[in-house]
MILOLO-177270 format. One record per residue (C-alpha): x, y, z. Coordinates in steps of 0.05 Angstrom, whole numbers, plus 32768, in hexadecimal, padded with zeros to 4 digits. Layout:
XYZ...
//
This chain:
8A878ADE8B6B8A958AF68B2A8A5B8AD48B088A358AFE8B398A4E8B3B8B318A448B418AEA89FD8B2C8AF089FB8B6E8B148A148B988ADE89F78B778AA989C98B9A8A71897C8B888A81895D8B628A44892E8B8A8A2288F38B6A89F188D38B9089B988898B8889AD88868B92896988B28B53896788998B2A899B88B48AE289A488958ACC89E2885F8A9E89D8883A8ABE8A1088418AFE89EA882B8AE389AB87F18AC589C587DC8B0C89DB87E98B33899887DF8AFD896A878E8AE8898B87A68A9C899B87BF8A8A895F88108A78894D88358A6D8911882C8A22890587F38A19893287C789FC890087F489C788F487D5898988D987F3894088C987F88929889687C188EC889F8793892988B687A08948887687848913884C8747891C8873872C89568852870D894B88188730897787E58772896287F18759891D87E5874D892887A387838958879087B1891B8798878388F5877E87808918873F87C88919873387DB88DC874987A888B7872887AE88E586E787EF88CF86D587F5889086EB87BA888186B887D6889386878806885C865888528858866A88808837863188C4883D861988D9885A85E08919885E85B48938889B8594893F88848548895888C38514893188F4853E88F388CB853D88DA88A0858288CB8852857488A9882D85A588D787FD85C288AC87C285DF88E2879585DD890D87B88613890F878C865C88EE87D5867588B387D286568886879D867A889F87C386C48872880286A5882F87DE86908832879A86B08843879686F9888287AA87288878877287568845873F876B882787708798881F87AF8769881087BD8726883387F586FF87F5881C870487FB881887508848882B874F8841886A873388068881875388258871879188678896877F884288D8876E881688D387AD885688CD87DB8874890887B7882C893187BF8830891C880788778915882288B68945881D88EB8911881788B688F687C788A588B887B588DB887E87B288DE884387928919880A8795892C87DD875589438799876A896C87818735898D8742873289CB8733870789C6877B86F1897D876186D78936878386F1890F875C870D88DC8782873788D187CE875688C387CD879F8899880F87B988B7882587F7889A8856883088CA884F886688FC8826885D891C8849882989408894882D896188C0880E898A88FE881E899B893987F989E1896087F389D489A588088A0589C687CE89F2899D879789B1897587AA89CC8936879589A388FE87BA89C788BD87E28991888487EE8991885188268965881B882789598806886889AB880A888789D787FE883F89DA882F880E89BE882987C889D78846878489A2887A876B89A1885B872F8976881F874D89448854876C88FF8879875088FA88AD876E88BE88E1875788C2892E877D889B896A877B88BF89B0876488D589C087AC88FB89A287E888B1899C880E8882897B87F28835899F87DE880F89848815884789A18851884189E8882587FC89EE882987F489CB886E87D78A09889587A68A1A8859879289D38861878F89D788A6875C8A0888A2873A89E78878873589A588A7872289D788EA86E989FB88B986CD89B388B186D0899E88F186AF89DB890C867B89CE88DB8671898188F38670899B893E863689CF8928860D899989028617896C894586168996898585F989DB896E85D689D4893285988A0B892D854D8A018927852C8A1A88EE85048A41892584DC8A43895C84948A52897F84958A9289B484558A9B89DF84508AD88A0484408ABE8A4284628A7B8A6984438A398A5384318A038A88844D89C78A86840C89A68A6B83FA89D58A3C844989D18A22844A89858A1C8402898F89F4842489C989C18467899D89C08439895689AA840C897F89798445899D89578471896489468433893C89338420897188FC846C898588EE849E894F890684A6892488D384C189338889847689198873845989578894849189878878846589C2885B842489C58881840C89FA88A084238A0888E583DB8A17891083EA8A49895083C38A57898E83D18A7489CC83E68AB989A984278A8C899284568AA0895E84858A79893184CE8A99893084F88A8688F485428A7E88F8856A8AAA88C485AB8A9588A685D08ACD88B886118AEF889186438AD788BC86318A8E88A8862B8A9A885A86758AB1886886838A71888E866D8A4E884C868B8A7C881A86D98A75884286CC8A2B884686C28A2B87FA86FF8A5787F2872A8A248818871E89EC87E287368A1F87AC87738A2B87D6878489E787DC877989E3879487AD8A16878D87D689F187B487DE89B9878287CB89DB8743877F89BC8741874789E88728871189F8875086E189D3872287068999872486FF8999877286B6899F876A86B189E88770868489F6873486748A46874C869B8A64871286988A3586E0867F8A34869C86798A00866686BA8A2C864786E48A3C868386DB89EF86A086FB89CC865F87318A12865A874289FC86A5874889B6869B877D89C38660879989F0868B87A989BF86CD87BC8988869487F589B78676880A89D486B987FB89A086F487F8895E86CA882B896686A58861897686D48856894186F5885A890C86B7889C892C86AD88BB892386EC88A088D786EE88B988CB869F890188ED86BE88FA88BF86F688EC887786D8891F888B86A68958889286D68949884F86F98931881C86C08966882F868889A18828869989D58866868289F2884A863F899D88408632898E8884864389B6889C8606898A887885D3894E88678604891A8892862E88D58882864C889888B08639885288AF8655881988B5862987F388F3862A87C288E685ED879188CB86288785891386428773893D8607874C88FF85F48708891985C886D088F185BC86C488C8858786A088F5855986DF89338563871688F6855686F788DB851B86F3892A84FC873D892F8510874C88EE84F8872A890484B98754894384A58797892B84BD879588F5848E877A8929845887AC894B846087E0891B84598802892A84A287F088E284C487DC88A1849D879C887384A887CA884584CA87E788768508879A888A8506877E8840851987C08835854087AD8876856C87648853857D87858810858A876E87EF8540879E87C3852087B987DB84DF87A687C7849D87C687B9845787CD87FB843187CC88288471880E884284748803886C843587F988B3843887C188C58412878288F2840E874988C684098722890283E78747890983A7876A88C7839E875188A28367874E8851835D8757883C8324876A87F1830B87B987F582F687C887AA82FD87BA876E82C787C38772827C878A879C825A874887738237873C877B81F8870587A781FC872C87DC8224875E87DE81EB872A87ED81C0870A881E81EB
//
């Protein structure tokens, strides 16, 4: 009874338009669409074209590249083949994957999924002795004050020290934060496959002013195609009779602008992952100038991130603490800003002029072995043999 009698007296709800959060209402201000509608998975994703290679082009970038460990020696770094790490970063991690496939596989998680790209070291007798890739079975969870992760693999817990694990700059991953502008991407294409299918336009079509007969139509119809109807006859002369007239089918503004916003979703995407648009294949803007200026630019800002976070990564699980303090993995970067043979040889050329590398690090650099006498710095264009060895001949002294 009480219940009752304040349902009586109670206040009626009131709802403000300007805020609606009804999804009837929505529907009605908004023309259909909701926040989150254009959700896509993230199989669907992968779909389109441009995302594709976006990962692709990461991924694949640095996992190219060479992986090797190094050791901090009086300020200078000394490649340290020798260290039990070394064969897990350009041999294989297991019998199933190569090293090559690890960390291409790593980065691609971490493009694709929030939680990044894990990997698990199995080590035996505090020995590694291979690096199992993980997409399930593995987890990890975060602290919310200080972000420190806890990994479980499968239902026991795992130190983090045994675990690669590669992520992007924020607690989503690139391909969730763009998923709407890929969305629209994916529902542009498939409008565009639905056109080309069900509703695709003729380049034109014959109007006669009065109604044909079924005879004479099936007469016009057979003519035509014989003359026109076969990419043999493409160009001819179209012949009319019958006061006919050929009607040609314009390409009107509104589906330029289709094109022009299907083109601007590709450079979105791009944006989305810090690709250039003439590395998607978008060649509008692009100039001999601007395309090499943009491809420094997405090494120094897209690339190079990301061989960071994977040299921080492999670090943390293949050296072990007292290591880190003397040890650290790099990844080769010479690869990218790679000239060709005619620009390294001129480089080659005045660095050793100028007394800043030898001929040795030269040859060593294009994967020459060394010779006798290379380790010297000198400037081949003012050194001067002469014989200094061996007693002097008679003649000599006399001379």
């Amino acid at each position: 009874m009480l219940d009752r009698l304040r349902s009586l007296f109670r206040a009626p709800e009131r709802k403000s338009l300007s805020a609606p959060t009804d999804e009837e209402t929505l529907r009605i201000f908004t023309g259909g669409y909701l926040p989150g509608a254009l959700a896509i998975s993230a199989g669907d994703a992968l779909k389109v074209p441009a995302v594709q290679l976006s990962i692709r082009l990461i991924a694949e970038g640095v996992a190219a590249l060479d992986r090797r460990v190094v050791k901090v020696d009086g300020g200078r770094e000394v490649d340290a083949p020798e260290h039990p790490a070394s064969r897990f970063l350009d041999g294989r991690w297991n019998t199933a994957r190569s090293a090559y496939e690890g960390v291409r596989d790593l980065i691609s998680a971490a493009l694709c999924s929030d939680a990044g790209g894990m990997a698990w070291c199995n080590r035996v007798g505090g020995e590694l002795r291979e690096i199992v890739f993980y997409r399930t079975s593995l987890t990890v969870q975060h602290d919310t004050d200080t972000g420190e992760p806890t990994y479980t693999l499968g239902t026991r817990e795992v130190p983090a020290g045994d675990v690669i694990h590669v992520r992007g700059a924020f607690d989503r991953c690139p391909l969730t934060l763009a998923r709407e502008s890929i969305a629209v991407a994916a529902t542009m294409s498939d409008r565009a496959g639905k056109m080309m299918k069900n509703a695709d336009r003729p380049a034109g079509w014959i109007e006669f002013e009065e109604d044909l007969d079924e005879e004479a139509f099936v007469r016009m119809k057979k003519s035509w195609e014989e003359a026109h109807g076969s990419p043999e006859n493409t160009g001819k002369t179209a012949i009319l009779y019958n006061k006919g007239k050929y009607q040609t089918v314009e390409w009107k503004s509104v589906d330029q602008q289709f094109v022009e916003l299907r083109k601007e979703q590709v450079v979105e995407i791009g944006r989305a992952f810090g690709i250039p648009p003439s590395m998607l294949f978008n060649h509008d803007r692009a100039t001999w100038s601007n395309y090499e200026a943009a491809s420094k630019e997405w090494i120094v800002n897209t690339l190079e991130g990301w061989c960071k976070i994977t040299e921080a990564a492999l670090t943390r699980a293949l050296l072990s603490e007292d290591e880190q303090r003397t040890h650290r993995i790099i990844i080769d970067r010479d690869d990218l800003t790679r000239a060709d043979i005619g620009a390294r040889a001129t480089a080659y050329s005045q660095l050793i002029a100028a007394r800043v590398i030898n001929p040795n690090q030269a040859r060593k650099w294009e994967g020459l072995d060394p010779y006798e006498g290379g380790e010297a710095y000198l400037n081949p264009n003012i050194t001067v043999s002469t014989r200094t060895t061996g007693p002097a001949k008679p003649d000599e002294e006399d001379a």
